[in-house]
NUKOLGU-602181 format. One line per 5 residues: for each residue z negated, x, y negated of N, C-alpha, C. Coordinates in Angstrom, 1 decimal. Example, Ala and Ser with C-alpha at 12.3 -4.5 7.8 and 13.67 -1.06 7.14 Angstrom:
2
-7.8/13.2/5.7/-7.8/12.3/4.5/-7.8/13.2/3.3; -7.1/12.8/2.2/-7.1/13.7/1.1/-7.9/12.9/0.0
END
This chain:
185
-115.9/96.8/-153.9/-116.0/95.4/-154.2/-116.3/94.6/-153.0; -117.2/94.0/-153.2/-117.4/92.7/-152.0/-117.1/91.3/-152.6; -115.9/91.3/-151.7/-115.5/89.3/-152.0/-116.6/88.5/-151.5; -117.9/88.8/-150.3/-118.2/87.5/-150.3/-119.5/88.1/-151.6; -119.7/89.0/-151.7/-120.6/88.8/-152.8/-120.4/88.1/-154.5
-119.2/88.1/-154.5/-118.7/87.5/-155.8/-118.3/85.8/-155.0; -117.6/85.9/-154.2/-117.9/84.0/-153.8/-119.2/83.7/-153.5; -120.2/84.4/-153.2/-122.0/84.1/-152.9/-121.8/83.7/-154.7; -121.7/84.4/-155.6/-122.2/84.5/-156.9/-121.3/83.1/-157.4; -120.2/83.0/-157.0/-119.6/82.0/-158.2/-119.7/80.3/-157.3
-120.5/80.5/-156.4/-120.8/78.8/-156.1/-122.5/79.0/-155.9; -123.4/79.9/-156.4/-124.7/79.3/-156.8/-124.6/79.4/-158.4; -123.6/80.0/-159.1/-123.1/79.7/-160.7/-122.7/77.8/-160.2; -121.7/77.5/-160.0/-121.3/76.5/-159.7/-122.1/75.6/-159.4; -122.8/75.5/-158.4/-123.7/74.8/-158.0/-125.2/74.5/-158.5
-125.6/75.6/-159.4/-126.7/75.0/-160.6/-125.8/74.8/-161.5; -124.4/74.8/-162.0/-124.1/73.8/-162.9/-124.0/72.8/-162.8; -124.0/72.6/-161.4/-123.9/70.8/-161.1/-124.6/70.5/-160.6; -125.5/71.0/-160.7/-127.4/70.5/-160.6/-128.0/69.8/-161.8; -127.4/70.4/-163.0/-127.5/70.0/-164.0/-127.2/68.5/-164.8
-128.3/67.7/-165.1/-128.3/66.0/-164.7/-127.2/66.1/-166.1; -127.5/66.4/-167.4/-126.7/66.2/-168.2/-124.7/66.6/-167.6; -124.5/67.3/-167.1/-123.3/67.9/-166.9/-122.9/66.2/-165.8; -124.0/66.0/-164.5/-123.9/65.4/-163.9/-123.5/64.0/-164.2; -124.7/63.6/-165.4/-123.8/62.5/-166.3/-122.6/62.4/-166.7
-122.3/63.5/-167.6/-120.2/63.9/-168.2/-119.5/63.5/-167.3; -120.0/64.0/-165.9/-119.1/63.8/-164.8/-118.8/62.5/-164.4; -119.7/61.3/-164.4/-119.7/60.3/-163.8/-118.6/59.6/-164.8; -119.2/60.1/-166.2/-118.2/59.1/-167.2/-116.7/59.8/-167.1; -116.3/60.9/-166.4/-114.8/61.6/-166.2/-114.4/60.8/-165.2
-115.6/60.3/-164.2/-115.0/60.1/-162.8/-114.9/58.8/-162.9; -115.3/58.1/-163.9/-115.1/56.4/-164.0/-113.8/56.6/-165.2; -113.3/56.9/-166.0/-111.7/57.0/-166.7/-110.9/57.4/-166.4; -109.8/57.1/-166.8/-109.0/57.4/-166.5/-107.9/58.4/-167.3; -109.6/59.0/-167.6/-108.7/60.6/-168.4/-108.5/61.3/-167.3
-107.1/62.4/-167.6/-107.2/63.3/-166.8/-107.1/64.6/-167.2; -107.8/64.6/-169.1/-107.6/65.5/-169.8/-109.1/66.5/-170.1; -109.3/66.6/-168.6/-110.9/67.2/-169.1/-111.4/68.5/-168.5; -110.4/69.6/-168.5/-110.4/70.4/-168.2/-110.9/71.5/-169.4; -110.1/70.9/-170.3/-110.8/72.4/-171.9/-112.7/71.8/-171.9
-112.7/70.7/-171.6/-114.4/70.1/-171.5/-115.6/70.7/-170.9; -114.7/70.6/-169.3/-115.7/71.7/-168.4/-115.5/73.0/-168.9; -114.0/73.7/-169.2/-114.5/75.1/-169.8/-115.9/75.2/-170.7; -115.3/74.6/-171.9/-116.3/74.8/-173.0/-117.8/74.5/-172.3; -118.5/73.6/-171.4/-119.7/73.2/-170.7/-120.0/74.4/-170.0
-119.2/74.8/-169.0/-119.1/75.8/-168.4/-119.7/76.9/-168.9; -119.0/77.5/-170.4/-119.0/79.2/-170.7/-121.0/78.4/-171.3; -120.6/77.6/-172.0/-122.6/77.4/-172.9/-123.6/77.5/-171.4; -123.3/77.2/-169.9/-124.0/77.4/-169.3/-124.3/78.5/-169.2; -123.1/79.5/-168.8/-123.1/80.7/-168.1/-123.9/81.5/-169.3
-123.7/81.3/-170.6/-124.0/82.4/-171.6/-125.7/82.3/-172.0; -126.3/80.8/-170.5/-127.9/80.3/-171.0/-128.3/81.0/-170.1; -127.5/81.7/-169.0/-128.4/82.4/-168.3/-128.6/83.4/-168.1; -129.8/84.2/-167.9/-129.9/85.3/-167.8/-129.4/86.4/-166.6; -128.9/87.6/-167.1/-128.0/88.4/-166.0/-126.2/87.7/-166.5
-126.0/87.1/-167.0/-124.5/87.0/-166.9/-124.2/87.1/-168.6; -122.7/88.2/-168.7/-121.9/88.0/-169.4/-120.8/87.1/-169.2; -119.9/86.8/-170.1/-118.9/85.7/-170.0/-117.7/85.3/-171.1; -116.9/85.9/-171.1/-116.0/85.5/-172.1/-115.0/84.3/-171.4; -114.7/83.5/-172.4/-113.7/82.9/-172.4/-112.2/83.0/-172.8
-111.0/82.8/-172.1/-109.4/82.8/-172.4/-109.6/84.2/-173.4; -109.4/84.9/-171.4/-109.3/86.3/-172.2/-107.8/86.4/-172.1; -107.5/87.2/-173.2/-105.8/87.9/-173.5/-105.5/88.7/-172.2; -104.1/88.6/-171.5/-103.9/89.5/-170.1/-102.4/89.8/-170.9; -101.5/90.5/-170.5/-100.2/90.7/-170.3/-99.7/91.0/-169.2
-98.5/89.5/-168.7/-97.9/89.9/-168.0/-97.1/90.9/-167.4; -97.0/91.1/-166.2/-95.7/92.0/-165.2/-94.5/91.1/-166.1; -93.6/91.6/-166.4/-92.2/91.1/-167.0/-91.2/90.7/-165.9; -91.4/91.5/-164.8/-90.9/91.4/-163.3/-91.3/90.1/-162.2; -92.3/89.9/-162.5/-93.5/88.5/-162.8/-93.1/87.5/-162.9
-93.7/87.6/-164.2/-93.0/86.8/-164.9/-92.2/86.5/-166.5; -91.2/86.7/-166.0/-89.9/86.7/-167.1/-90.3/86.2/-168.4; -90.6/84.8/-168.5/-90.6/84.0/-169.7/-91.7/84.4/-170.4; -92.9/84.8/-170.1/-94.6/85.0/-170.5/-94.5/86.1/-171.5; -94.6/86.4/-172.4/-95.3/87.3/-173.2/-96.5/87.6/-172.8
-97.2/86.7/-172.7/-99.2/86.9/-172.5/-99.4/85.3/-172.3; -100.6/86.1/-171.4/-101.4/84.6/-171.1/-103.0/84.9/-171.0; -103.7/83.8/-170.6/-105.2/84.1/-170.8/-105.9/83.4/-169.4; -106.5/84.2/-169.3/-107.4/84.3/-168.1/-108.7/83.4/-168.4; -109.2/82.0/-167.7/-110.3/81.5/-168.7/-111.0/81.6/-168.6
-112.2/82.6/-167.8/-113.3/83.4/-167.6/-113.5/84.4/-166.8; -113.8/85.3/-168.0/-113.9/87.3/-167.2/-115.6/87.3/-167.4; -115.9/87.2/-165.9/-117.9/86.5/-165.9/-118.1/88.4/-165.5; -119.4/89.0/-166.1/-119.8/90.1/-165.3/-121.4/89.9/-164.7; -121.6/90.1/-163.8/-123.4/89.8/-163.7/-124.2/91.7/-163.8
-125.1/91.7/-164.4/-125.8/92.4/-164.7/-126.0/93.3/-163.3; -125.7/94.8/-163.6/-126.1/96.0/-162.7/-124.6/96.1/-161.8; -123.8/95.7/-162.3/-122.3/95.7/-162.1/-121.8/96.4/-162.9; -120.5/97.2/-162.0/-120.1/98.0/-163.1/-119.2/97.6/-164.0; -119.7/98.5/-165.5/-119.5/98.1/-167.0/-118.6/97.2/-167.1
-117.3/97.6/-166.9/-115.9/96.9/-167.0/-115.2/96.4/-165.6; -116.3/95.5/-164.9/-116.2/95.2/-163.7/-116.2/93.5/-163.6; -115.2/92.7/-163.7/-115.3/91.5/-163.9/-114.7/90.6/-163.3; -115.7/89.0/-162.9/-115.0/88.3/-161.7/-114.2/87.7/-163.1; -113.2/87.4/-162.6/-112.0/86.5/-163.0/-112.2/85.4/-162.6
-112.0/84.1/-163.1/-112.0/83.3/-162.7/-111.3/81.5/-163.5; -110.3/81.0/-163.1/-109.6/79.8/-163.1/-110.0/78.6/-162.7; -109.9/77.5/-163.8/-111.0/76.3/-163.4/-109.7/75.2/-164.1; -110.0/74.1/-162.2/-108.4/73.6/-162.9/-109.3/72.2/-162.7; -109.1/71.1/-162.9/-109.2/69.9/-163.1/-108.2/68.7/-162.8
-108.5/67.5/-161.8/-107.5/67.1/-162.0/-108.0/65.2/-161.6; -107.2/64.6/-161.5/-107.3/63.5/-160.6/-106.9/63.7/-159.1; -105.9/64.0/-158.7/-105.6/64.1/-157.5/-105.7/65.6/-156.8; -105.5/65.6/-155.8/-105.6/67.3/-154.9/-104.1/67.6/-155.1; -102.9/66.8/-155.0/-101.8/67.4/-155.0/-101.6/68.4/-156.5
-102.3/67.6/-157.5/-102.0/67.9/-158.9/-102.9/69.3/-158.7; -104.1/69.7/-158.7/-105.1/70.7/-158.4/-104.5/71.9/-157.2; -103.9/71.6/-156.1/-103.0/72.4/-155.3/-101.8/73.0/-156.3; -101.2/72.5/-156.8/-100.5/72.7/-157.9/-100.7/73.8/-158.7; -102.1/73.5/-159.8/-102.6/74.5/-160.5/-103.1/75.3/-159.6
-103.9/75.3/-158.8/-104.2/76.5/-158.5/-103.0/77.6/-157.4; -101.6/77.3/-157.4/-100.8/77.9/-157.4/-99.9/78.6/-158.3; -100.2/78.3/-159.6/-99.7/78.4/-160.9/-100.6/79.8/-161.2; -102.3/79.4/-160.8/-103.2/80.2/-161.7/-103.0/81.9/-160.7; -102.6/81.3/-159.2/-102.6/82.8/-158.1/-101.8/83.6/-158.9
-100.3/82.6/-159.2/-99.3/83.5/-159.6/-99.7/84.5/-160.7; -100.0/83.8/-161.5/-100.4/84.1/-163.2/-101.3/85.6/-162.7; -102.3/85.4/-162.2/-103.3/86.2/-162.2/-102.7/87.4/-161.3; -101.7/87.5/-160.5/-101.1/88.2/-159.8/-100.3/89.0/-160.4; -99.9/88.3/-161.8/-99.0/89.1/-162.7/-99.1/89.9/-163.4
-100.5/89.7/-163.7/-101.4/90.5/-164.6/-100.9/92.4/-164.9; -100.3/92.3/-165.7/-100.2/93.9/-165.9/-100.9/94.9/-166.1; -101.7/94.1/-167.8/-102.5/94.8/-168.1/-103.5/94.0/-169.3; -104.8/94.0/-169.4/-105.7/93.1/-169.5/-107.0/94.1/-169.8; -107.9/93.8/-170.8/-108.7/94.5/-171.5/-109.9/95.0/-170.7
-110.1/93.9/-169.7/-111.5/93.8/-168.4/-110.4/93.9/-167.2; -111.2/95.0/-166.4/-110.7/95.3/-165.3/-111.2/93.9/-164.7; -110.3/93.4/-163.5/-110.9/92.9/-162.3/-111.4/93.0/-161.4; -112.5/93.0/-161.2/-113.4/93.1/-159.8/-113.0/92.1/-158.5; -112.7/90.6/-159.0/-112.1/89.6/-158.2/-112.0/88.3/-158.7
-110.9/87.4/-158.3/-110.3/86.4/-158.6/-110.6/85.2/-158.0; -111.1/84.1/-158.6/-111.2/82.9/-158.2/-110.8/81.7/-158.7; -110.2/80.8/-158.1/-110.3/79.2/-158.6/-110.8/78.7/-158.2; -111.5/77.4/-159.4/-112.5/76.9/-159.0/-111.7/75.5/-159.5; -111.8/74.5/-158.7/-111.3/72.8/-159.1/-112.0/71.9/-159.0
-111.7/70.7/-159.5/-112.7/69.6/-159.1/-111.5/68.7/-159.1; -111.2/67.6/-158.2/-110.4/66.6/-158.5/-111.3/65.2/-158.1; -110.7/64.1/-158.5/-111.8/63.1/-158.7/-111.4/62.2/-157.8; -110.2/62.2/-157.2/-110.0/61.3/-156.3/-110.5/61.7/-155.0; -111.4/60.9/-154.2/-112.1/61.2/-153.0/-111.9/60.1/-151.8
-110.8/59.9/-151.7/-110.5/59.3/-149.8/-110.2/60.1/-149.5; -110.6/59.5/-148.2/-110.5/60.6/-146.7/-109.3/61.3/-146.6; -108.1/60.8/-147.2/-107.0/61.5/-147.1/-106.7/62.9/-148.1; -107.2/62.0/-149.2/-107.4/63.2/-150.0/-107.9/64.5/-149.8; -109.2/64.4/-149.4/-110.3/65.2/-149.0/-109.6/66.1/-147.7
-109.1/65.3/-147.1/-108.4/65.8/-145.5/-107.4/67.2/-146.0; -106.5/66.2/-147.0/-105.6/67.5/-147.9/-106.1/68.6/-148.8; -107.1/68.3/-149.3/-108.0/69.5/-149.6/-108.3/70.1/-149.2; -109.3/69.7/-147.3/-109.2/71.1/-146.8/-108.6/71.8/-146.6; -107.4/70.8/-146.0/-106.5/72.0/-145.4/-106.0/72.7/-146.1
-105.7/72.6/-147.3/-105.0/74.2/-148.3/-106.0/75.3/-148.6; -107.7/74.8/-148.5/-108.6/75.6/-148.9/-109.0/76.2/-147.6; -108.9/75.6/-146.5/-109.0/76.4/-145.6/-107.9/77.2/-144.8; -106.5/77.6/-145.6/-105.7/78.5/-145.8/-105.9/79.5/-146.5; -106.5/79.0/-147.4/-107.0/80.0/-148.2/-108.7/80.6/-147.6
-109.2/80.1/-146.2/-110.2/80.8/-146.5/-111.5/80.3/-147.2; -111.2/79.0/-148.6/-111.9/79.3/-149.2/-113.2/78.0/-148.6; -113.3/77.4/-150.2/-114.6/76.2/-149.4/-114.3/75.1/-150.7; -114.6/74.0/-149.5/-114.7/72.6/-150.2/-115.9/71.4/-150.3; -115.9/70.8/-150.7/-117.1/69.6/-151.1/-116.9/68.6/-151.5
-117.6/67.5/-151.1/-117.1/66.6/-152.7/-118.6/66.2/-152.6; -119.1/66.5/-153.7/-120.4/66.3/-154.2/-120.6/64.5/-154.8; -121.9/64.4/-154.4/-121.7/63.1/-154.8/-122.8/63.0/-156.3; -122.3/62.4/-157.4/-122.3/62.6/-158.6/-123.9/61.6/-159.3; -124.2/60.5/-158.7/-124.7/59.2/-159.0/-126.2/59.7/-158.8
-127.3/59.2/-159.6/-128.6/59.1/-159.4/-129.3/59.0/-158.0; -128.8/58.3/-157.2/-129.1/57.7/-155.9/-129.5/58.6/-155.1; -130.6/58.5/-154.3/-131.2/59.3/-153.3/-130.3/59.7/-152.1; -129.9/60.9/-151.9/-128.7/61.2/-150.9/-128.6/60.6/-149.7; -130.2/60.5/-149.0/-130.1/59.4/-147.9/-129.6/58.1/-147.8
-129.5/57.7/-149.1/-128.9/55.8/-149.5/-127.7/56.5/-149.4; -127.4/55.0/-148.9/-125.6/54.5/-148.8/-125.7/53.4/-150.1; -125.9/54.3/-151.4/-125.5/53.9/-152.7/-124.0/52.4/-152.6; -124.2/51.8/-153.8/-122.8/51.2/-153.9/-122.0/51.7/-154.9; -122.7/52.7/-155.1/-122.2/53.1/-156.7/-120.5/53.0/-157.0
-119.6/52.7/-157.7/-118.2/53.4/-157.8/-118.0/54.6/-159.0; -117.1/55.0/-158.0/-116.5/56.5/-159.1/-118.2/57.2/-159.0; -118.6/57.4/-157.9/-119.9/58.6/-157.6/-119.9/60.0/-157.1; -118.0/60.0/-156.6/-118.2/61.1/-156.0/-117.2/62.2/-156.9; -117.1/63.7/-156.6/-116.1/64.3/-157.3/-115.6/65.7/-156.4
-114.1/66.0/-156.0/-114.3/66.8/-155.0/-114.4/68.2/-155.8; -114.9/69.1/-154.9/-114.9/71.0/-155.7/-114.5/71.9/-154.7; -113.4/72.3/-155.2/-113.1/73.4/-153.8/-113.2/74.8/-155.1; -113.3/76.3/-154.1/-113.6/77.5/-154.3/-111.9/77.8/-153.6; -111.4/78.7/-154.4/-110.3/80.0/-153.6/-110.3/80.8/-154.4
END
């Protein structure tokens, strides 16, 4: 198994999804309300991308069973995308956690929830090849963003905040609610 080949794989997945003007739009109208319930959204957007492209399988909230030692309370939980890319082996699949939020504290949060969970994994129909969270949180000051890196670059992993709006990247746009952060771990 190569980790950086499956992080190479799951932020140019990532990143032509949010190249994508339609998805780009959704986002703007997430990132102007003040929902913070739009996480089952991007799944479902998510899996209809992955399953348009060629070379990737993809299921969604796959069934796992917990370590009992683990976690006590869990019967089973679900994993929300076991992605395989083509010429990989058969039962060889990235895992992968997609958390959503307004703030980075709240998204720090889950994706400590999703380590555990996935760490507990007893036993689960698709082997794992490797594990990732993927987040977006929508609040973007400098402080925020500051706090972002620093846990993702504990982890190693990588951060962004992509800017969301029509506007030619060279303009210093006035847009509001244009940007959205995305970190990988």
């Amino acid at each position: 198994m190569n980790l950086n080949k499956d992080l190479k794989t799951i932020k140019e997945l990532m990143g032509a999804f949010l190249q994508n003007d339609v998805i780009r739009k959704k986002l703007r109208i997430i990132c102007s309300s003040k929902r913070n319930d739009w996480e089952k959204w991007l799944q479902l957007e998510l899996e209809f991308f992955i399953t348009s492209l060629d070379g990737f399988t993809v299921d969604r909230e796959v069934q796992a069973i917990p370590d009992n030692r683990k976690m006590k309370s869990r019967l089973n939980m679900f994993v929300d995308f076991a992605i395989r890319k083509k010429r990989t082996k058969l039962n060889s699949f990235i895992f992968l956690e997609l958390k959503c939020s307004t703030n980075p504290q709240a998204l720090i949060n889950g994706f400590n929830r999703d380590i555990n969970k996935i760490n507990a994994i007893k036993q689960c129909v698709y082997d794992t090849r490797s594990f990732w969270c993927v987040g977006f949180h929508k609040n973007c000051t400098k402080k925020s963003v500051e706090k972002m890196l620093n846990y993702v670059d504990g982890w190693h992993g990588y951060h962004e905040v992509i800017r969301i709006c029509d506007c030619p990247e060279e303009s210093d746009c006035g847009c509001e609610d244009n940007k959205i952060g995305f970190a990988i771990l």
